[in-house]
C-alpha positions as CSV (number, residue, x, y, z in Angstrom):
1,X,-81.1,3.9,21.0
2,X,-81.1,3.8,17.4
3,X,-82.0,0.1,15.8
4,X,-79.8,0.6,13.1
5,X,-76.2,1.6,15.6
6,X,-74.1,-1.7,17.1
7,X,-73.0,-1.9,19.7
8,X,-69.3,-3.6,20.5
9,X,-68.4,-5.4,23.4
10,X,-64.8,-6.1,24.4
11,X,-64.0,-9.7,24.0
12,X,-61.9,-10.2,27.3
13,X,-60.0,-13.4,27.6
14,X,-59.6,-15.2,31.2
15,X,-55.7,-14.6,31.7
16,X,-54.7,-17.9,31.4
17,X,-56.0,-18.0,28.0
18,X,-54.6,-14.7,26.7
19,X,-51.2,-15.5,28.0
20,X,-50.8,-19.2,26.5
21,X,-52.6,-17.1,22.7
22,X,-49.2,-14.5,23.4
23,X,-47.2,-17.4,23.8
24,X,-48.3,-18.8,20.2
25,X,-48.4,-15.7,18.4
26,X,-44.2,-15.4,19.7
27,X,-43.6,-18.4,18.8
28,X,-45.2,-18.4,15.2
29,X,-43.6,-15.2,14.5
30,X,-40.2,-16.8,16.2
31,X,-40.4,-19.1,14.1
32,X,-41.4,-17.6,10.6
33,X,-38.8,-15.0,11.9
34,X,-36.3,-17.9,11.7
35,X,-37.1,-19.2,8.2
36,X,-36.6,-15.7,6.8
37,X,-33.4,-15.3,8.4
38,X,-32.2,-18.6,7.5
39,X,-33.1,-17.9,3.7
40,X,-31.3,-14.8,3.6
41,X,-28.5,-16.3,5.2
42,X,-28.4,-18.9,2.3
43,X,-29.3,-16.4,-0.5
44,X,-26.0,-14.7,0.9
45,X,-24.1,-17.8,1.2
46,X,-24.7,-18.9,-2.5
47,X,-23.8,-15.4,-3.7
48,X,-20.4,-15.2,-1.8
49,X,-19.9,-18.6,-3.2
50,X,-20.6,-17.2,-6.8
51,X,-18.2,-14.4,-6.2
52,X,-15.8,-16.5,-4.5
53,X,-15.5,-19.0,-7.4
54,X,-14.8,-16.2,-9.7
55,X,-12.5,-14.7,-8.0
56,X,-10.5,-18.1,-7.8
57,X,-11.1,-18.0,-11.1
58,X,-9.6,-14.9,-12.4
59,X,-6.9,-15.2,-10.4
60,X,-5.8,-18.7,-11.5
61,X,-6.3,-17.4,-15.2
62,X,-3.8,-14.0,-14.4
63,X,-1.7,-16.4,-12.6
64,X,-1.2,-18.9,-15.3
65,X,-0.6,-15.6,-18.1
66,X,2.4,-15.1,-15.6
67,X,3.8,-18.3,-16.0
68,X,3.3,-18.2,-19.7
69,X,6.5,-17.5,-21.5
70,X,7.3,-14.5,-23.4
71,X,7.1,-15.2,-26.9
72,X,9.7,-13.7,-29.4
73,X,7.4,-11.0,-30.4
74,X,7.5,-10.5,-26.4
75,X,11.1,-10.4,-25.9
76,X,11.9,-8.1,-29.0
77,X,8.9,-5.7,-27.7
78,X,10.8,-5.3,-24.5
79,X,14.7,-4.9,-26.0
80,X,12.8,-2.9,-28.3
81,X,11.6,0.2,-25.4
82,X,12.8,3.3,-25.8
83,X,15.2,4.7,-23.1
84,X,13.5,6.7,-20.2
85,X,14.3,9.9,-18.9
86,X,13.5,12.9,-16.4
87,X,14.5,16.1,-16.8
88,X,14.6,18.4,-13.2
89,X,15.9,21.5,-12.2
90,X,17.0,22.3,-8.8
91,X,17.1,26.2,-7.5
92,X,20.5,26.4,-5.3
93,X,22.0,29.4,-3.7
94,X,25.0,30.9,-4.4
95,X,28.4,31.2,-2.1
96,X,27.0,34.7,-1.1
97,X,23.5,33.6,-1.0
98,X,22.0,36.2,-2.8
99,X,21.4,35.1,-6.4
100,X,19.4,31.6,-7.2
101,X,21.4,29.7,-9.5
102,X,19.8,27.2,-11.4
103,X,20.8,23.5,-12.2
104,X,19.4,21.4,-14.6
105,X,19.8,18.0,-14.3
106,X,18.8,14.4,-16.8
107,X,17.9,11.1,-14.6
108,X,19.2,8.4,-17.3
109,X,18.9,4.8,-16.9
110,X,21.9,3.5,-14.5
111,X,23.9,0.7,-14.9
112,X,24.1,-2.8,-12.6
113,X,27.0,-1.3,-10.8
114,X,25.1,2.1,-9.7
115,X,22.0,0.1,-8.7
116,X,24.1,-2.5,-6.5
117,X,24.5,0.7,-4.5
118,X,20.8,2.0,-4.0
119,X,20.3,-2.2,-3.3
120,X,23.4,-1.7,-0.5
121,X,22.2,1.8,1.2
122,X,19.1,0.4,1.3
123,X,19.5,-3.0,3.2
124,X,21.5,-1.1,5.9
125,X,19.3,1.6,6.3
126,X,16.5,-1.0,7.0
127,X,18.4,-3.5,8.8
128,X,19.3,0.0,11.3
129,X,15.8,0.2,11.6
130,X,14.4,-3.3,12.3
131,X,17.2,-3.3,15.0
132,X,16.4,-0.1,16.1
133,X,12.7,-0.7,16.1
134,X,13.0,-3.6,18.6
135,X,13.8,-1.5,21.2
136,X,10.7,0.5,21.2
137,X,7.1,-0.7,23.2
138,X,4.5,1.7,22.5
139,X,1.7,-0.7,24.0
140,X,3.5,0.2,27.1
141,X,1.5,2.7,28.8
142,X,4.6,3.2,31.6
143,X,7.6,5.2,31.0
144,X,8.0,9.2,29.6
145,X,6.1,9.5,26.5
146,X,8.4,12.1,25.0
147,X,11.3,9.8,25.5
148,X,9.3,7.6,23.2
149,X,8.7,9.6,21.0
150,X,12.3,10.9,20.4
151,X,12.8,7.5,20.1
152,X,10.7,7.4,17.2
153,X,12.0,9.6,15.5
154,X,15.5,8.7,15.9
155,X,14.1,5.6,14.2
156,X,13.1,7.0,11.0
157,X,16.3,9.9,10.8
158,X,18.1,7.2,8.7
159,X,15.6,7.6,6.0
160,X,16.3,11.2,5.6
161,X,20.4,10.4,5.6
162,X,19.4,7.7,2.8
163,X,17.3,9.4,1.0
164,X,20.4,12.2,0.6
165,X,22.8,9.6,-0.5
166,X,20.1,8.0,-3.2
167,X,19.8,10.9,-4.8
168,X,23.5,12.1,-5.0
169,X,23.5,8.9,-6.9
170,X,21.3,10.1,-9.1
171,X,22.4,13.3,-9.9
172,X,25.9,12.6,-10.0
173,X,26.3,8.9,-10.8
174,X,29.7,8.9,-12.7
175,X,31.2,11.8,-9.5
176,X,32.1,14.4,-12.1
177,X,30.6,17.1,-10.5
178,X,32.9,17.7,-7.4
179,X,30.7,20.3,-5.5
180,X,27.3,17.7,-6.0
181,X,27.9,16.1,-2.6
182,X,25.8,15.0,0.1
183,X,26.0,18.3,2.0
184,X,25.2,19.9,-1.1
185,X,22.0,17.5,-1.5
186,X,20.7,18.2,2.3
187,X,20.9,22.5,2.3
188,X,19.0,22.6,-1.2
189,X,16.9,19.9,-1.2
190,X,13.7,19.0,1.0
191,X,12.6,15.6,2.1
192,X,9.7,15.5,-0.6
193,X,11.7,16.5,-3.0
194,X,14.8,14.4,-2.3
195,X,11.9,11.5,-2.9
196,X,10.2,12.9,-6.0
197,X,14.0,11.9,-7.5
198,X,14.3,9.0,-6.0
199,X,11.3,7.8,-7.1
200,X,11.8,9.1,-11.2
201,X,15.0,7.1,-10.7
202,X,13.2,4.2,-10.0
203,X,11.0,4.3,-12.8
204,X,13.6,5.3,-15.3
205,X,15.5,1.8,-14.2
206,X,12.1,0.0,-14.3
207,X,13.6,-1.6,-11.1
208,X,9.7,-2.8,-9.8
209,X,9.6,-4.5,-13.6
210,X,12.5,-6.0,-12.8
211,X,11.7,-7.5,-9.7
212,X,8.2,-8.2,-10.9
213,X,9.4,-10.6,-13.7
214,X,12.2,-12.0,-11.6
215,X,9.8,-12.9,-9.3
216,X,7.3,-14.7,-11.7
217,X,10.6,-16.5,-13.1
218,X,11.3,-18.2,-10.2
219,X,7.8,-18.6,-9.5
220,X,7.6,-20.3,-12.7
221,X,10.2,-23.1,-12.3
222,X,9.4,-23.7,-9.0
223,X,5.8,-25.2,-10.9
């Protein structure tokens, strides 16, 4: 054997002892474990308190713009908007059905009286459906689930009947076209398109800006 080599002998522990030095060394890194977790815990707790504030914030500073009344400058600004409006064509067939004819069409702003209708169709159409809605339990597993599903569909077939009548309204709001009726609406016009109009109706009437102010009027006396 070389003098210069060492040699190294295993340090083994009586079993008692190594078990009760495991026991520490788990319970140390328990511990320090712990601490870390509890300080990241906090860090994260202070942050979504940060956040939290400012959001509060912001909000109560948007909220209180709200409330704030329109100046003059405000008012006249709004009166002052130009008049809205779409322009569409729609591709119909003929009596015979050979030769597309094409009919153009202006979506102008409506008057109180013409929007009391959309307001009207659109109550009953969703009071039809709340009722209707009642009647079906999807959570229950028992029963045919065709029959459910027909259901289902019955539910919603009063959106397409509405969605007809809406935009007769629209494209003939004064009735001076005689052959614009709703059976002329349904064999030319799809669902998607039926709701393209509706929806350039609503914008040309501004009727969420409407709501939207009403709202934050009332909102604003109530305070």
């Amino acid at each position: 054997m070389n003098g210069t080599e060492s040699v190294t002998i295993p340090l083994v522990l009586p079993p008692e002892v190594e078990s009760k030095l495991k026991a520490e060394i788990e319970a140390t890194l328990r511990s320090e474990n712990t601490i870390a977790v509890a300080k990241l815990q906090d860090e994260m707790r202070q942050t979504n308190d940060v956040a939290l504030k400012k959001a509060v914030t912001d909000f109560e500073i948007a909220e209180r713009a709200k409330r704030t009344p329109l100046t003059a400058d405000d008012i006249q600004k709004l009166l002052s908007k130009e008049y809205t409006t779409f322009e569409l064509q729609i591709q119909a067939e003929d009596d015979e059905g050979t030769e597309p004819i094409i009919h153009k069409f202006k979506l102008r702003e409506l008057p109180q009286n013409i929007e009391r209708e959309f307001y009207t169709i659109t109550k009953e159409t969703m009071s039809k459906m709340i009722g209707e809605s009642g009647s079906l339990d999807f959570d229950d597993i028992s029963g045919d689930i065709f029959e459910k599903l027909v259901g289902l569909m019955d539910l919603y077939s009063p959106i397409q009947d509405t969605l007809a009548t809406c935009c007769v309204i629209c494209l003939n709001p004064k009735k001076k076209l005689s052959w614009l009726t709703l059976e002329w609406v349904k064999n030319n016009l799809n669902n998607y398109r039926m709701l393209t109009i509706l929806m350039a109706q609503v914008e040309v009437n501004k009727m969420r800006d409407f709501f939207s102010m009403l709202f934050q009027n009332i909102k604003g006396i109530d305070q």
